[in-house]
C-alpha positions in Angstrom: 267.6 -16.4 67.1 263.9 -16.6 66.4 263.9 -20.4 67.7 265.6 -19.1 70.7 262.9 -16.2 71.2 260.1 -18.4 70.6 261.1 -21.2 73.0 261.8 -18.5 75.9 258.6 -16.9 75.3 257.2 -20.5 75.4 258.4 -20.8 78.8 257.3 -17.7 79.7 253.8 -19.0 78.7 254.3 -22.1 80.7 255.4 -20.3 84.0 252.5 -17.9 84.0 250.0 -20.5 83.3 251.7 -22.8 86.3 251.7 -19.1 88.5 248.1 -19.3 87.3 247.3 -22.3 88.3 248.8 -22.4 91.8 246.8 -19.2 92.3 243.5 -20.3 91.6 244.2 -23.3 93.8 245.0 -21.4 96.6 242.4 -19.0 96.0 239.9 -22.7 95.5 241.4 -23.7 99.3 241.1 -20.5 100.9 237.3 -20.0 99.9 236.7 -23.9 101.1 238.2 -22.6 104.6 236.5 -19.6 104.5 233.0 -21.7 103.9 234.1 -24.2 106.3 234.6 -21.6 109.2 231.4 -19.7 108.6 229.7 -22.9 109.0 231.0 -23.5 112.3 230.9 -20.0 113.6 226.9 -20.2 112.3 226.5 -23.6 114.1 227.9 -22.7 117.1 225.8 -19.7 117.6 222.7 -21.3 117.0 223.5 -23.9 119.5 224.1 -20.5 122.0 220.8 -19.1 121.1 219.4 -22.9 121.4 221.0 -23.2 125.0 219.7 -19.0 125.5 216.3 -20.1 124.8 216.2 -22.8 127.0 217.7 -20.8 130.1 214.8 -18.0 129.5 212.2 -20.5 128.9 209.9 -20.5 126.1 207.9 -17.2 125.7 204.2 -18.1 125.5 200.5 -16.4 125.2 198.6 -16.0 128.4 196.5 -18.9 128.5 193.5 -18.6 131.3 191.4 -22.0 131.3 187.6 -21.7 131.1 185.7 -24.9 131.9 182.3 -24.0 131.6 182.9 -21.8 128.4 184.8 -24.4 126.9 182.0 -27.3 127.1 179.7 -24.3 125.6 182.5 -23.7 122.7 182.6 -28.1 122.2 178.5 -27.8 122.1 178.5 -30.1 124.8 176.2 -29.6 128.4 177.3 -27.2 130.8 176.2 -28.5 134.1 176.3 -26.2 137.0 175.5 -26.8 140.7 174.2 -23.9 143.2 175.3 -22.9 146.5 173.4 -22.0 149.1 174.7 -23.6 152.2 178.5 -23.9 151.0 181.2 -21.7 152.8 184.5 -23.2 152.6 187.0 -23.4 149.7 186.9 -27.5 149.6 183.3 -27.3 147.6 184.9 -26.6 143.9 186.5 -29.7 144.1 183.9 -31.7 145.9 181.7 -30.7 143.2 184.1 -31.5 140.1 184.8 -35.0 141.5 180.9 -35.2 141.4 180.5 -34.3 137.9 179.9 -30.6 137.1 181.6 -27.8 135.1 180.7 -24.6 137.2 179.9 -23.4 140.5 176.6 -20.7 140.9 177.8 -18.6 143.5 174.3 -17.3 144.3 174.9 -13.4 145.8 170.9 -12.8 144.7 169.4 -15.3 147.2 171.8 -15.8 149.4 173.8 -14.1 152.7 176.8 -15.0 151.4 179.4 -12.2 151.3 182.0 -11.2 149.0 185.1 -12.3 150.7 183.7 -16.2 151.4 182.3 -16.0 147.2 186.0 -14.8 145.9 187.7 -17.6 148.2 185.5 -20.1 146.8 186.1 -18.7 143.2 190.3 -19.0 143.5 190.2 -22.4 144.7 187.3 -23.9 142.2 189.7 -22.3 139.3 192.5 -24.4 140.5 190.4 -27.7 140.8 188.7 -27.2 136.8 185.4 -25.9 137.4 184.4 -22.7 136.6 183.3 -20.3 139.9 180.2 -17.9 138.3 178.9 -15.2 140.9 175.4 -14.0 140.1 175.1 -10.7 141.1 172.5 -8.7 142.9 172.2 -5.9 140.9 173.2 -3.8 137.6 175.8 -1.7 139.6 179.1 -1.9 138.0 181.0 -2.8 141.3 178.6 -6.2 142.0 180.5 -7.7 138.4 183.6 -6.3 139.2 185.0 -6.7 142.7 183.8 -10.3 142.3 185.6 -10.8 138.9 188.8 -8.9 140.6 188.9 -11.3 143.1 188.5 -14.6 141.4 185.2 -15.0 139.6 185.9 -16.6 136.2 181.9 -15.3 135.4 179.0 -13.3 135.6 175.5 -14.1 135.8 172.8 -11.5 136.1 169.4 -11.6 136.7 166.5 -10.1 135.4 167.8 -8.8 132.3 164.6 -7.7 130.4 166.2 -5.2 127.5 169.0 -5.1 125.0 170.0 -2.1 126.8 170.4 -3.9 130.5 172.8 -6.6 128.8 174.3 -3.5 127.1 175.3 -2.3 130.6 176.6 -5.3 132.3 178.9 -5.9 128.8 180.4 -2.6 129.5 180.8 -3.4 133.7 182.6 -6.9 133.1 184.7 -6.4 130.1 188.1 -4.5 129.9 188.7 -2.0 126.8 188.0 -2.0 124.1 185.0 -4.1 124.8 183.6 -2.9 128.0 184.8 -0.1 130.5 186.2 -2.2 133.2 188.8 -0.6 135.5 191.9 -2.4 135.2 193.3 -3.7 138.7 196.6 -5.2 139.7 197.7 -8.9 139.9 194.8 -10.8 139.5 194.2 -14.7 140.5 193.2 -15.9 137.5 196.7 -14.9 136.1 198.0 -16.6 138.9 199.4 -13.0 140.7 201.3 -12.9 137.7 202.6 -9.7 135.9 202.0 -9.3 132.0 201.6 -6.6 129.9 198.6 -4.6 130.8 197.2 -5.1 127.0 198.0 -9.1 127.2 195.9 -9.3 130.2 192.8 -7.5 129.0 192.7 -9.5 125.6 193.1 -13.1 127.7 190.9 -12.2 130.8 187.9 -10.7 128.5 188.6 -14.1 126.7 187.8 -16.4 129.1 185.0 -14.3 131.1 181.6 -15.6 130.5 178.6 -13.8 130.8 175.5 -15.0 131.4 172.1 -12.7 131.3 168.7 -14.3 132.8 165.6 -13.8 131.3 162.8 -13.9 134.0 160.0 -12.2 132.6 157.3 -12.5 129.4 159.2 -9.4 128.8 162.6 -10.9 129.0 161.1 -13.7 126.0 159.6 -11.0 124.1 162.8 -9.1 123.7 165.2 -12.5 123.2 166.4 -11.7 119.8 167.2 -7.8 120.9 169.2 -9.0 123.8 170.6 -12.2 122.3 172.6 -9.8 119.6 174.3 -8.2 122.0 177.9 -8.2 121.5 179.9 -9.8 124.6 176.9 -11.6 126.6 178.2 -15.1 125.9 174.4 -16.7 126.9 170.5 -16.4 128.2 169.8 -18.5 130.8 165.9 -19.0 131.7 164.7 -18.2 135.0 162.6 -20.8 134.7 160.8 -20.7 137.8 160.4 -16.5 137.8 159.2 -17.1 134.5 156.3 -19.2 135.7 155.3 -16.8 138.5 155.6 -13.5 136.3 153.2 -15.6 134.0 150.2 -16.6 136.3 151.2 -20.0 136.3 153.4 -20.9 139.2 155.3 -24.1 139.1 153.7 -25.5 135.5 157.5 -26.0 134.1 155.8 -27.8 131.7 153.1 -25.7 130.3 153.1 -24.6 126.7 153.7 -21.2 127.8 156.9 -21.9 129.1 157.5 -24.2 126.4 156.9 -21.5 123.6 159.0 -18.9 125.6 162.4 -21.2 125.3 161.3 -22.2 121.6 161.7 -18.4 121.4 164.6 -17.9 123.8 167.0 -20.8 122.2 165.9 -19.8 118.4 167.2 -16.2 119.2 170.4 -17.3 120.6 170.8 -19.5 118.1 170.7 -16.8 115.3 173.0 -14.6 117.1 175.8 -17.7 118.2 174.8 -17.2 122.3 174.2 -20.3 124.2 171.0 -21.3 125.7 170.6 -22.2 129.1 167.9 -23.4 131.9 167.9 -22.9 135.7 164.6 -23.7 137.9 163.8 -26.9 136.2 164.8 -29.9 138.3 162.6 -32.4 137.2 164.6 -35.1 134.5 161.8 -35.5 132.4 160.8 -32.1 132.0 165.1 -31.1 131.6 165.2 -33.3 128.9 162.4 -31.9 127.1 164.6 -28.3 127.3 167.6 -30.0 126.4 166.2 -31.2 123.3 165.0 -28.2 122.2 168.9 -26.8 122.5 169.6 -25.8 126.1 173.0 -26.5 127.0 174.0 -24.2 129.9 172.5 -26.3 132.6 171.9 -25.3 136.4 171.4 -28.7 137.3 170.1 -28.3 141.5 171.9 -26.9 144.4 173.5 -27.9 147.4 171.1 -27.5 149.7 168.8 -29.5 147.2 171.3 -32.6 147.3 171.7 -32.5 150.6 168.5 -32.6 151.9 167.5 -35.3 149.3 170.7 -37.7 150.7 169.8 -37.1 154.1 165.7 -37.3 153.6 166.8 -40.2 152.1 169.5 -41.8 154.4 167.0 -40.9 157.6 164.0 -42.6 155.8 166.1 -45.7 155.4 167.4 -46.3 158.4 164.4 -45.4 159.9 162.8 -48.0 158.1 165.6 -50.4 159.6 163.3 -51.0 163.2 
């Protein structure tokens, strides 16, 4: 009887560890499927968001292209080229092919009007050099209709205080930098739409300002104006400079020299870039460009022109 009992409870044993077994192997094969299917069920879904992203198109940052601040930013010359007789769109690429980085859309000295200066400034973005209006004046509205309608850049004249450079960093830069009113589509952007806080952050990005210094007073107050926050340079009016000094013409005298040994050590100290406008003479550019000057107004149009065809009607005058 007790052999009987034992061997049926060894059975017993036996069954339950077979039941046992079984179970754990099914419960072993359903976790493998249940693995295996969230695995596809994951792959397949990225591959929907993969074929998602690509329908949408990547999301990128606004990305405005500066070509004049970026040969600044590489520490490289910044050459830029007047306009005084120019009136038609075709001169921003006519100028590129030639060499320079920025047009100097001259409102100071010049009867060019707004509408002709912003059509010029849309096109010369699209061919890589960088439109620049210099403005007549302080007034908020000479930065801004220009810079709503295509400028890429200010440049303003006769800038004698930290105070002046104060004011046009407040007329040209959007909030929180400046106080510039904030318009519609704009042609930088390409008349595209983006949020209002994306476009302020890219378009005060790549807005350069430039302030001129003109006067002994302008030299005298370079460090003041060169720590400004937001005025990206100083460009030397080289020429104004002279006359405000008694010394018309004399690019070369030791005056002026000392006044852009002052001029370039300030901006150096305060990360600004130096620049020179009036000097067209190669010798007396280099001696500038040594020192540091990099933002370079280089001539004008009417300049080159009349030295081609001066040229040109000496030669084949010459031909008889």
């Amino acid at each position: 009887m007790d052999f009987a009992l034992s061997h049926l409870l060894n059975c017993q044993a036996e069954l339950v560890f077979a039941i046992a077994s079984t179970s754990n192997r099914l419960i072993a094969l359903i976790m493998g499927f249940v693995i295996f299917a969230s695995r596809v069920i994951k792959n397949k879904t990225m591959a929907r968001r993969q074929r998602m992203a690509k329908t949408k198109g990547p999301k990128t940052m606004i990305d405005i292209k500066n070509h004049a601040k970026s040969q600044l930013e590489a520490g490289q010359l910044s050459l830029g080229v007047g306009l005084r007789q120019a009136r038609t769109v075709d001169i921003g690429k006519a100028m590129k092919t030639a060499g320079f980085d920025w047009l100097f859309i001259d409102m100071e000295h010049n009867s060019m009007d707004i509408d002709i200066a912003t059509q010029i400034s849309v096109a010369a973005q699209d061919a890589g050099i960088t439109p620049l209006v210099r403005v007549p004046g302080f007034e908020h509205y000479h930065a801004t209709r220009v810079l709503d309608g295509g400028a890429q850049g200010i440049v303003v004249p006769h800038v004698d205080d930290a105070k002046t450079a104060r004011q046009m960093v407040s007329n040209c830069f959007y909030p929180p930098v400046g106080h510039r009113s904030m318009t519609g589509a704009l042609p930088q952007l390409d008349f595209q739409s983006h949020a209002i806080a994306e476009v302020a952050e890219a378009v005060n990005a790549a807005t350069l300002l430039i302030v001129m210094v003109e006067t002994p007073t302008g030299v005298e107050n370079a460090e003041e104006i060169a720590a400004v926050p937001g005025i990206d340079g100083i460009l030397i009016g080289t020429n104004d400079l002279c006359m405000e000094m008694g010394i018309p013409g004399q690019f070369s005298h030791p005056r002026v020299k000392e006044a852009y040994q002052k001029v370039i050590a300030a901006c150096h100290k305060h990360g600004k870039h130096p620049g020179m406008g009036g000097v067209y003479d190669i010798a007396t550019m280099q001696t500038y460009i040594d020192m540091g000057a990099r933002f370079i107004l280089s001539g004008s149009d009417f300049a080159y022109m009349m030295a081609g065809a001066r040229d040109q009607a000496a030669k084949v005058r010459d031909l008889l």
